[in-house]
Legacy VTK file of the C-alpha trace (Angstrom):
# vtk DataFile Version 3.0
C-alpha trace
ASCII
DATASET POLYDATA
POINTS 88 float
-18.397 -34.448 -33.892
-17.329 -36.871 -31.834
-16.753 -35.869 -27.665
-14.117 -38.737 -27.015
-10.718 -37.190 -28.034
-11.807 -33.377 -26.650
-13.561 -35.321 -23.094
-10.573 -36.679 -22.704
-8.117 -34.074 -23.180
-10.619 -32.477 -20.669
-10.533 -34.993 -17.908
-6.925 -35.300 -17.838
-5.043 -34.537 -14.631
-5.573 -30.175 -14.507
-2.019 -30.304 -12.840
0.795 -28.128 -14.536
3.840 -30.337 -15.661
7.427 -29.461 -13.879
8.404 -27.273 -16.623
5.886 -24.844 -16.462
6.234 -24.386 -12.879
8.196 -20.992 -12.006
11.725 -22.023 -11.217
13.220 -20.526 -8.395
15.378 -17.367 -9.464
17.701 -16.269 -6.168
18.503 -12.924 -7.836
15.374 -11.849 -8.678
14.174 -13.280 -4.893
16.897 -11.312 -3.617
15.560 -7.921 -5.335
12.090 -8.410 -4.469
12.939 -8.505 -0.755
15.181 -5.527 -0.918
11.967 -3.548 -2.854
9.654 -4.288 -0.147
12.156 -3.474 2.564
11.112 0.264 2.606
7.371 -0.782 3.466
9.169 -2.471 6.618
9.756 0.966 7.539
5.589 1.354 8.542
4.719 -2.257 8.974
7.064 -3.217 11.379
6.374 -0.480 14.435
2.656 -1.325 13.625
3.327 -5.006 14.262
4.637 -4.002 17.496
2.398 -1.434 18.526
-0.795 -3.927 17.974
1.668 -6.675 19.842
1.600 -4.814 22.715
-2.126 -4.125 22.258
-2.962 -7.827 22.262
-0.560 -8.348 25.591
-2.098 -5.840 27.157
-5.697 -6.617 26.120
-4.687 -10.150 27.839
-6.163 -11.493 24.504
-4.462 -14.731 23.425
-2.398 -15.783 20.648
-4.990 -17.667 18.532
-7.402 -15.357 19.203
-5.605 -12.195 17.498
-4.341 -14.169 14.785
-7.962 -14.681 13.740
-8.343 -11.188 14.456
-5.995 -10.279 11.997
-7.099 -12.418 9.169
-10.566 -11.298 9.775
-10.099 -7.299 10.590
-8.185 -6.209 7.778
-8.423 -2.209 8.905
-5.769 -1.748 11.154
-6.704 1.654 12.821
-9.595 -0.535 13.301
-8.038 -3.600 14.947
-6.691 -1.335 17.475
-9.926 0.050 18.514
-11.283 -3.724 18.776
-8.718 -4.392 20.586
-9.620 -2.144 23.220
-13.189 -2.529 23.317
-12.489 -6.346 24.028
-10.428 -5.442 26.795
-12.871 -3.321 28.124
-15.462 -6.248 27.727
-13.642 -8.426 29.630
LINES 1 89
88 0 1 2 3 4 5 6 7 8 9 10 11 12 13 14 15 16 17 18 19 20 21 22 23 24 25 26 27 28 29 30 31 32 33 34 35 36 37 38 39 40 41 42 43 44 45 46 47 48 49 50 51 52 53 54 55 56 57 58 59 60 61 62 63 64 65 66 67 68 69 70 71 72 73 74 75 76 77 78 79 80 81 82 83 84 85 86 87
């Protein structure tokens, strides 16, 4: 058997075509955000509560944003947080 016709297939471009790309669907947008508006409820005093952590801990903006990506824990963030204060 001959690899010609199957390499090629193969080494064509690995990028989907337009049509099978999701399309856009508002509606269904619109009822995914209002699902994941009751977990708003937790997240959003959190965000501010480790806000005013970071202010406080005079750490800078870049350097909690890579604190977030890396510390995933957030219970665990906070402490950080306040043993790099207290290093400082």
């Amino acid at each position: 058997m001959s690899c010609s016709s199957a390499c090629a297939r193969n080494t064509r471009s690995s990028r989907p075509s337009s049509s099978a790309l999701p399309s856009l669907d508002r509606p269904a947008l619109a009822a995914g955000f209002r699902a994941s508006l009751p977990i708003l409820l937790g997240v959003a005093p959190f965000g501010l509560v480790t806000g005013v952590a970071v202010a406080a801990a005079g750490i800078g903006p870049l350097e909690a944003l890579v604190m977030s990506v890396i510390v995933f824990a957030g219970a665990a963030g906070l402490a950080a947080l306040h043993l790099f204060a207290w290093l400082a």
